[in-house]
PyMOL commands that place a pseudoatom at each C-alpha (Angstrom):
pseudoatom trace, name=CA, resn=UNK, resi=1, chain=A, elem=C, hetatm=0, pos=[-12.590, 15.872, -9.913]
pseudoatom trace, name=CA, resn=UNK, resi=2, chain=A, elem=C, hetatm=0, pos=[-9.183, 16.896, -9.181]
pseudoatom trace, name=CA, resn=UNK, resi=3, chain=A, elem=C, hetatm=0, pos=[-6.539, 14.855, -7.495]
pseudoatom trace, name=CA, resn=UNK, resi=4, chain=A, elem=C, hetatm=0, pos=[-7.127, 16.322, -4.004]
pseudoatom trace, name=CA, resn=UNK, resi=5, chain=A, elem=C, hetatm=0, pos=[-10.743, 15.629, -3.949]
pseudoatom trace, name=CA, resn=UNK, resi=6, chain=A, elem=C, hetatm=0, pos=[-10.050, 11.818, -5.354]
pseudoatom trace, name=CA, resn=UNK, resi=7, chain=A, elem=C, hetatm=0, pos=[-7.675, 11.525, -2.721]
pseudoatom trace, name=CA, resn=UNK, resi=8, chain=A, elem=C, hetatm=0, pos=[-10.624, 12.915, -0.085]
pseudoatom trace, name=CA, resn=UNK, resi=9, chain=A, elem=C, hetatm=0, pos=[-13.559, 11.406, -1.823]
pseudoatom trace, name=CA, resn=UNK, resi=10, chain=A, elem=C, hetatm=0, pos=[-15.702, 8.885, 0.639]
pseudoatom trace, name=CA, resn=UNK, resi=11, chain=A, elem=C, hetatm=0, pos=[-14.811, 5.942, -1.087]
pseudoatom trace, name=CA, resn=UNK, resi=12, chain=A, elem=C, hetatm=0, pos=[-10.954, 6.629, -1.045]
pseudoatom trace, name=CA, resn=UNK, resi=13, chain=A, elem=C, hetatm=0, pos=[-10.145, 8.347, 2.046]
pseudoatom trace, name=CA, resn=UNK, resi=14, chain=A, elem=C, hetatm=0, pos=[-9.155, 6.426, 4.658]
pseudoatom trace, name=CA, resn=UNK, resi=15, chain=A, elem=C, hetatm=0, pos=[-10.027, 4.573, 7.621]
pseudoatom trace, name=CA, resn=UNK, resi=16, chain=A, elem=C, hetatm=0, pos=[-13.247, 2.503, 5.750]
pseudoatom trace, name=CA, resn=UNK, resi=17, chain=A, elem=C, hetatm=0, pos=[-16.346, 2.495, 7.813]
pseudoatom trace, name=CA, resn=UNK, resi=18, chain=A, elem=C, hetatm=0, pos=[-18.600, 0.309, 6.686]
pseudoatom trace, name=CA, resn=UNK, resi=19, chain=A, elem=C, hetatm=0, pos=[-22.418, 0.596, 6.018]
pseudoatom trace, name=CA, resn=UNK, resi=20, chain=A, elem=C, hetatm=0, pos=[-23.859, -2.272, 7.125]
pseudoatom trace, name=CA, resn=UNK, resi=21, chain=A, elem=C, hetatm=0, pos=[-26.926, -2.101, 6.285]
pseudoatom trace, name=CA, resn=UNK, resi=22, chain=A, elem=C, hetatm=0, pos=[-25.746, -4.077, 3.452]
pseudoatom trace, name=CA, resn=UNK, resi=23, chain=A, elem=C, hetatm=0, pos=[-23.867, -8.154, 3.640]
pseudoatom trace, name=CA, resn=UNK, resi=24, chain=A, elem=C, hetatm=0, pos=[-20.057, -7.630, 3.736]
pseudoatom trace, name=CA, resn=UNK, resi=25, chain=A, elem=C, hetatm=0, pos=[-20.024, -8.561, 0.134]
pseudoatom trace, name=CA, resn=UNK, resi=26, chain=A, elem=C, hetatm=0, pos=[-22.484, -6.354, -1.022]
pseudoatom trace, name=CA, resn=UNK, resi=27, chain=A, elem=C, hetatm=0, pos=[-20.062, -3.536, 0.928]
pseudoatom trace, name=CA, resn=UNK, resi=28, chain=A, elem=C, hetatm=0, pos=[-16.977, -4.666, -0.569]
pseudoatom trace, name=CA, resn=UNK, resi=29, chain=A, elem=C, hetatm=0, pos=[-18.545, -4.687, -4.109]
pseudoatom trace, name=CA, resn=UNK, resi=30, chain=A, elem=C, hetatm=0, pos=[-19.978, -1.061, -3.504]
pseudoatom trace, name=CA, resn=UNK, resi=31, chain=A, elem=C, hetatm=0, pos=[-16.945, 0.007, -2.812]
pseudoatom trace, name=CA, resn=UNK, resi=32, chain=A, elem=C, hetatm=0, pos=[-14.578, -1.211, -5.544]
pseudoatom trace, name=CA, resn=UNK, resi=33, chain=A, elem=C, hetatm=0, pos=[-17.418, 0.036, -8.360]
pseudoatom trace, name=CA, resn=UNK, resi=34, chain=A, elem=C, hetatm=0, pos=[-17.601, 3.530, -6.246]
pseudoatom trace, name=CA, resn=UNK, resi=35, chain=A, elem=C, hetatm=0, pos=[-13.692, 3.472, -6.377]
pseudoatom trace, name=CA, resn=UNK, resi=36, chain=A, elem=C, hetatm=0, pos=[-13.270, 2.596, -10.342]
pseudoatom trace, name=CA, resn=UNK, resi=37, chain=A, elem=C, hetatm=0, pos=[-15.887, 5.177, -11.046]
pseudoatom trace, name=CA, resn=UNK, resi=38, chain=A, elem=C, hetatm=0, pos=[-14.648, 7.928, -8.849]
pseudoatom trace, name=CA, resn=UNK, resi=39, chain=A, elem=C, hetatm=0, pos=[-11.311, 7.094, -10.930]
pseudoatom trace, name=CA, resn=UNK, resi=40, chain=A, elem=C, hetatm=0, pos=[-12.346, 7.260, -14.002]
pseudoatom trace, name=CA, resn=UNK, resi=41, chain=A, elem=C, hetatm=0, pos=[-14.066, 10.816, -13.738]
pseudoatom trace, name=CA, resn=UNK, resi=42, chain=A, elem=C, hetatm=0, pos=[-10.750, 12.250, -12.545]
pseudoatom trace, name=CA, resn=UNK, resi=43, chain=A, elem=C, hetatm=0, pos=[-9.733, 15.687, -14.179]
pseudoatom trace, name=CA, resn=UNK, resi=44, chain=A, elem=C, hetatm=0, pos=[-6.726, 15.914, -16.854]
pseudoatom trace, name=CA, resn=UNK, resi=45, chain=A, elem=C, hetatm=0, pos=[-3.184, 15.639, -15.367]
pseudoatom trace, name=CA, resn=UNK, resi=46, chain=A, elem=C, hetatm=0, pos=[-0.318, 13.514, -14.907]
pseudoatom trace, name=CA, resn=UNK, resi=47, chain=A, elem=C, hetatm=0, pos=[-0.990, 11.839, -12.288]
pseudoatom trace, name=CA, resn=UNK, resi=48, chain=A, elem=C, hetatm=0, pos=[-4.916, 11.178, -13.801]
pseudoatom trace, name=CA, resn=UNK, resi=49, chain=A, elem=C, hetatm=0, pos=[-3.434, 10.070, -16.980]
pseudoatom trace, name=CA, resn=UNK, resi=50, chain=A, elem=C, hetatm=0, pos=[-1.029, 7.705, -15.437]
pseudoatom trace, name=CA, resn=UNK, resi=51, chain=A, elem=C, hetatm=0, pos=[-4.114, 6.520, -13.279]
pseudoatom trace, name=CA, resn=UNK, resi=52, chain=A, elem=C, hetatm=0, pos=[-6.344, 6.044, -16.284]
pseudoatom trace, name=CA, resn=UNK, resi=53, chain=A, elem=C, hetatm=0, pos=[-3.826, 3.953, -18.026]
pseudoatom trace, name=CA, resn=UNK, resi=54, chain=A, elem=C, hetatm=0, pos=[-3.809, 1.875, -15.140]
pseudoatom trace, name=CA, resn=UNK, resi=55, chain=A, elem=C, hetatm=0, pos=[-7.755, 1.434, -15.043]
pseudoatom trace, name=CA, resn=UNK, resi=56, chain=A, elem=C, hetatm=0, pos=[-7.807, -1.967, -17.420]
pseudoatom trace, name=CA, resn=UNK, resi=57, chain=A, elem=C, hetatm=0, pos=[-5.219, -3.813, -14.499]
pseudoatom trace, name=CA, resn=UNK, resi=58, chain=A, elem=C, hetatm=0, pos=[-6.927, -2.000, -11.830]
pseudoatom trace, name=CA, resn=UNK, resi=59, chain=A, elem=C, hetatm=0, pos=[-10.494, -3.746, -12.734]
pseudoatom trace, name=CA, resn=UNK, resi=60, chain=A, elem=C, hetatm=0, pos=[-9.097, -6.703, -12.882]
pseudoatom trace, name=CA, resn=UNK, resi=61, chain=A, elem=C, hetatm=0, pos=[-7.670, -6.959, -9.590]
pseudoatom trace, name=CA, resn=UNK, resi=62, chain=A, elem=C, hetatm=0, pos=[-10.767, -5.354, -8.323]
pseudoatom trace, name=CA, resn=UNK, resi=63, chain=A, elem=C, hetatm=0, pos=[-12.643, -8.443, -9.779]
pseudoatom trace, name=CA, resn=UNK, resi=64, chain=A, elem=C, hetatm=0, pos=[-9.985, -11.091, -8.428]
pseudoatom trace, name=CA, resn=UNK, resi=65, chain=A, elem=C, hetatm=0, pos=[-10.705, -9.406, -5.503]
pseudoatom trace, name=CA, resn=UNK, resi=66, chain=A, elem=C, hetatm=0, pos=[-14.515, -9.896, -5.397]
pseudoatom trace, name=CA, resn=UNK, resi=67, chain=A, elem=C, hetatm=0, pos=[-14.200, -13.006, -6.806]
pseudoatom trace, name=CA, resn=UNK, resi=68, chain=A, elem=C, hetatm=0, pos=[-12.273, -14.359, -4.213]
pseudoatom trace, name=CA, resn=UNK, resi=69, chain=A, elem=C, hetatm=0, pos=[-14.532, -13.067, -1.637]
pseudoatom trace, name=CA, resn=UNK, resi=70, chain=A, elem=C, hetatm=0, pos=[-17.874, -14.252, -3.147]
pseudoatom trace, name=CA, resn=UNK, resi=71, chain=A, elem=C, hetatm=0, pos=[-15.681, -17.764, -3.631]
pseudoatom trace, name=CA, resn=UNK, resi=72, chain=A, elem=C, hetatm=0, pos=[-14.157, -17.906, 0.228]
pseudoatom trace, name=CA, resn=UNK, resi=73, chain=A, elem=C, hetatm=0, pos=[-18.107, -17.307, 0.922]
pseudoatom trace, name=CA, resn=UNK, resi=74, chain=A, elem=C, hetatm=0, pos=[-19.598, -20.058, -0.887]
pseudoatom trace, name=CA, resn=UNK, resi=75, chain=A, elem=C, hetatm=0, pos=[-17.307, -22.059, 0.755]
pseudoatom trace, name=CA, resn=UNK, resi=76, chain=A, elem=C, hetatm=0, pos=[-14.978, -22.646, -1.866]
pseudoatom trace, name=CA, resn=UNK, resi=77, chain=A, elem=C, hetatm=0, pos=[-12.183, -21.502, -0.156]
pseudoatom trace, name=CA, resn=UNK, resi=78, chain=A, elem=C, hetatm=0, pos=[-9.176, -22.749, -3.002]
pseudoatom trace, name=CA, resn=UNK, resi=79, chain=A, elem=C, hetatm=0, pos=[-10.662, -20.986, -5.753]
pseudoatom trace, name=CA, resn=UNK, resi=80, chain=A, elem=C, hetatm=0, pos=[-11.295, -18.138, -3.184]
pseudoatom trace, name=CA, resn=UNK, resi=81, chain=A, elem=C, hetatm=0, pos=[-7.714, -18.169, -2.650]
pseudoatom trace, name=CA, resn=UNK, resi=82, chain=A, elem=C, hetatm=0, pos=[-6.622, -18.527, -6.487]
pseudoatom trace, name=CA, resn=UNK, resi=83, chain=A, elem=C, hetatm=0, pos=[-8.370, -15.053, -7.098]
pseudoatom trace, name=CA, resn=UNK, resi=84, chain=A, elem=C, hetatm=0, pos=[-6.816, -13.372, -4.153]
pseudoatom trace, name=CA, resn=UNK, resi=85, chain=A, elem=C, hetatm=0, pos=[-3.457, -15.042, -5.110]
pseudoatom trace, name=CA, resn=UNK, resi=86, chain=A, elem=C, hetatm=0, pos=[-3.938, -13.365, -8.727]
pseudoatom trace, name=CA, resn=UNK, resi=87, chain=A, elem=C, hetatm=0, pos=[-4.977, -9.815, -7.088]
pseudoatom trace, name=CA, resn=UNK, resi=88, chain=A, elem=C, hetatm=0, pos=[-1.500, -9.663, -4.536]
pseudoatom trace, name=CA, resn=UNK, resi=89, chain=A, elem=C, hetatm=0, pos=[0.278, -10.911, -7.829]
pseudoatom trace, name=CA, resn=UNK, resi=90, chain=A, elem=C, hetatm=0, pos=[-0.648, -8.067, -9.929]
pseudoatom trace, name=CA, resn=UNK, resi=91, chain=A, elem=C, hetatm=0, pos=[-0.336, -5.209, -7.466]
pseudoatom trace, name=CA, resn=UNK, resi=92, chain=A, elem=C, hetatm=0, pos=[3.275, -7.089, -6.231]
pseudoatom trace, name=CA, resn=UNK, resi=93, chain=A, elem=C, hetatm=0, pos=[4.189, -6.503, -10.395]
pseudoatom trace, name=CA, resn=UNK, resi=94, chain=A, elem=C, hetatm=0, pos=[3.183, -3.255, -10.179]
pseudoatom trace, name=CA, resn=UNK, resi=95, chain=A, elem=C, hetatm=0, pos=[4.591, -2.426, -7.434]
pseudoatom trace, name=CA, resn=UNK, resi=96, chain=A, elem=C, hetatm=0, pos=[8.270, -4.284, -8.446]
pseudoatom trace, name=CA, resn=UNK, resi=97, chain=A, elem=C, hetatm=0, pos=[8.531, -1.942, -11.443]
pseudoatom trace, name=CA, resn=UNK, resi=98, chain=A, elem=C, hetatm=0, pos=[8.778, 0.877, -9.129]
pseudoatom trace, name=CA, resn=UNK, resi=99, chain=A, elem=C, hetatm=0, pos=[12.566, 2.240, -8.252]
pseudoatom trace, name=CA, resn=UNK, resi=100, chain=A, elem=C, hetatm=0, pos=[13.906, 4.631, -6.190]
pseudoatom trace, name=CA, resn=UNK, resi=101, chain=A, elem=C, hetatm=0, pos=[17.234, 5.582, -6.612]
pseudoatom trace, name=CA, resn=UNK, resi=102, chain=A, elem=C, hetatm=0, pos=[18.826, 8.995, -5.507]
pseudoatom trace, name=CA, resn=UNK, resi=103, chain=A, elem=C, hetatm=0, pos=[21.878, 10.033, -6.259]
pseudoatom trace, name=CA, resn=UNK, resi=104, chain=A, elem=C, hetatm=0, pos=[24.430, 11.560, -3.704]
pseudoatom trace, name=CA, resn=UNK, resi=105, chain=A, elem=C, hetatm=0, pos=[23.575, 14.746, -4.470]
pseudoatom trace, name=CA, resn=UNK, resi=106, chain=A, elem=C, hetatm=0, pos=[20.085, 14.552, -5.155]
pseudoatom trace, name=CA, resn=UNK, resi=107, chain=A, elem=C, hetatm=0, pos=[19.717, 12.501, -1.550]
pseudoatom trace, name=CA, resn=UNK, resi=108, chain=A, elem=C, hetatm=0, pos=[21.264, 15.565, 0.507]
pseudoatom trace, name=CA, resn=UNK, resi=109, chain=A, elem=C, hetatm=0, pos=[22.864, 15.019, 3.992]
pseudoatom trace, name=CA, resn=UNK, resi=110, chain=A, elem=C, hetatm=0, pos=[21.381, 11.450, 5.660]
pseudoatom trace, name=CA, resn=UNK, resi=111, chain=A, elem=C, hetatm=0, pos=[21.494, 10.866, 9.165]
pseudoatom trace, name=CA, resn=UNK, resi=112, chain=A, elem=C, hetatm=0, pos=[21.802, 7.377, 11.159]
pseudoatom trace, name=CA, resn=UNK, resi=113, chain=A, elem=C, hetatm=0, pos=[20.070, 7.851, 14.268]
pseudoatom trace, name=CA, resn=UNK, resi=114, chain=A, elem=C, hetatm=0, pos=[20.371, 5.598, 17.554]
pseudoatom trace, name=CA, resn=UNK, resi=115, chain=A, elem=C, hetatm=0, pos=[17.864, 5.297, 20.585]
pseudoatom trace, name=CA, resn=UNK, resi=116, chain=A, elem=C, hetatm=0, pos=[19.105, 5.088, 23.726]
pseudoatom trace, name=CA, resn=UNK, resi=117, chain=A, elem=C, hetatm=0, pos=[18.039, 5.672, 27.078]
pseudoatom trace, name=CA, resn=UNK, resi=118, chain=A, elem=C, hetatm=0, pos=[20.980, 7.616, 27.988]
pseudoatom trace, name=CA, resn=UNK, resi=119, chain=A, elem=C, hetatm=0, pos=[20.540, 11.648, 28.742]
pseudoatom trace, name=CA, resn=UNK, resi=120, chain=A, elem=C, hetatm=0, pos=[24.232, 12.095, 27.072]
pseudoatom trace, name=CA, resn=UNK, resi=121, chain=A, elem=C, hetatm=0, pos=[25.983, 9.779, 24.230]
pseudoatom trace, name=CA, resn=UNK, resi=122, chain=A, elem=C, hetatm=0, pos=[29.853, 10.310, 23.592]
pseudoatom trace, name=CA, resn=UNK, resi=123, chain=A, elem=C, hetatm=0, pos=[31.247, 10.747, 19.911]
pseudoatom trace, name=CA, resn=UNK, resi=124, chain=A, elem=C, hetatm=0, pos=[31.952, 7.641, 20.373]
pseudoatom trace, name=CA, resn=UNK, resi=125, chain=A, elem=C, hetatm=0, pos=[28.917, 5.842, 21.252]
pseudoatom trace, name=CA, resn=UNK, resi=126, chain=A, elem=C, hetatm=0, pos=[27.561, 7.351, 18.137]
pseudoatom trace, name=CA, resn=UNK, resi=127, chain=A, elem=C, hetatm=0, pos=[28.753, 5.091, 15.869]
pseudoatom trace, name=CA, resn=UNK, resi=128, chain=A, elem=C, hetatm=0, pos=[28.755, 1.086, 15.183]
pseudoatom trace, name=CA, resn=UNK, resi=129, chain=A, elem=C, hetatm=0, pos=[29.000, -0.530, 18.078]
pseudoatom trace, name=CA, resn=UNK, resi=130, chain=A, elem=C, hetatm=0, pos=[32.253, -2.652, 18.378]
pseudoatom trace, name=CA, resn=UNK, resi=131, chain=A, elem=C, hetatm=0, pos=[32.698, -6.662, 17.761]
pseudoatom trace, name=CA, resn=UNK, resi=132, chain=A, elem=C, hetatm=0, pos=[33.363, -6.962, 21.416]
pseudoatom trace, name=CA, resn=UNK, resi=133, chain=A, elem=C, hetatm=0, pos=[30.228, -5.571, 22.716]
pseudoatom trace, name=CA, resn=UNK, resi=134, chain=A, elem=C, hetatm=0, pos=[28.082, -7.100, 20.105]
pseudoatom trace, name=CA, resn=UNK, resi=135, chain=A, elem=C, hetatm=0, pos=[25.935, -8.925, 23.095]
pseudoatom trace, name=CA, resn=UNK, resi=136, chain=A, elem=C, hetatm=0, pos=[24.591, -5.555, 23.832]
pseudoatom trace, name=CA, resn=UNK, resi=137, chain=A, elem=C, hetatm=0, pos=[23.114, -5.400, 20.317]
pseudoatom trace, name=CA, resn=UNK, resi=138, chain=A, elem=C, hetatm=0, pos=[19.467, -6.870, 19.786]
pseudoatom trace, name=CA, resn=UNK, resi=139, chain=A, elem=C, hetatm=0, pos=[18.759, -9.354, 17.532]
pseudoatom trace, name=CA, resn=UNK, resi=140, chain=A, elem=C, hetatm=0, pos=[16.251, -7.408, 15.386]
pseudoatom trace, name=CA, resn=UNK, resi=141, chain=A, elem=C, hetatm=0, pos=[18.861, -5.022, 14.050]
for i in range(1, 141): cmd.bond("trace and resi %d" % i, "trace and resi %d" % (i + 1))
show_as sticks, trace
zoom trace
């Protein structure tokens, strides 16, 4: 399978509809196995090598993951969250050791761009808005 059909494949693509003519666990467990198989039968590549390399840490979460489901279930909700805890922990790891950093001329011209409700904005309005008029800002920004 090559990476566009992975990305396309039923238990990959995206939104998840469930079949419920299964319990919610049973569904959840169906679909981590059909995702670690539909991984592992990716063709040669890159990206599928990179993937495969991957698999050992991505079973492992996928277990922490049912784990803490079938725990939270049971009504062991502590352990159920120790599992979960250890899934996020992994994939925040993995995701951590990802960087992105461009330089200038790799990053090409950037823009800043302002909303306003205003049909016409002045040079000067384009830029950072002054000390003065900093009541005018929201707080979110």
């Amino acid at each position: 399978m090559n990476l566009q059909e992975f990305l396309s494949h039923p238990p990959i693509a995206l939104p998840i509809r469930p079949d419920w003519t299964d319990d919610f666990q049973g569904f959840v467990s169906k679909r981590l196995d059909s995702f670690l198989e539909a991984l592992s039968s990716l063709d040669v590549g890159p990206v599928a090598e990179n993937l495969r390399s991957r698999i050992p840490a991505i079973t492992t979460c996928c277990n922490n993951i049912s784990r803490s489901l079938h725990s939270s279930l049971e009504g062991r909700l502590q352990e159920g969250y120790t599992h979960f805890d250890a899934a996020v922990q992994q994939v925040i790891e993995e995701m951590g050791s990802y960087t992105l950093s461009l330089a200038e001329r790799e990053a090409g011209v950037l823009y800043r761009v302002r909303q306003t409700k205003s049909p016409k904005l002045e040079r000067k309005d384009i830029f950072h808005i002054p000390f003065e008029k900093r009541h005018q800002v929201p707080t979110h920004r």
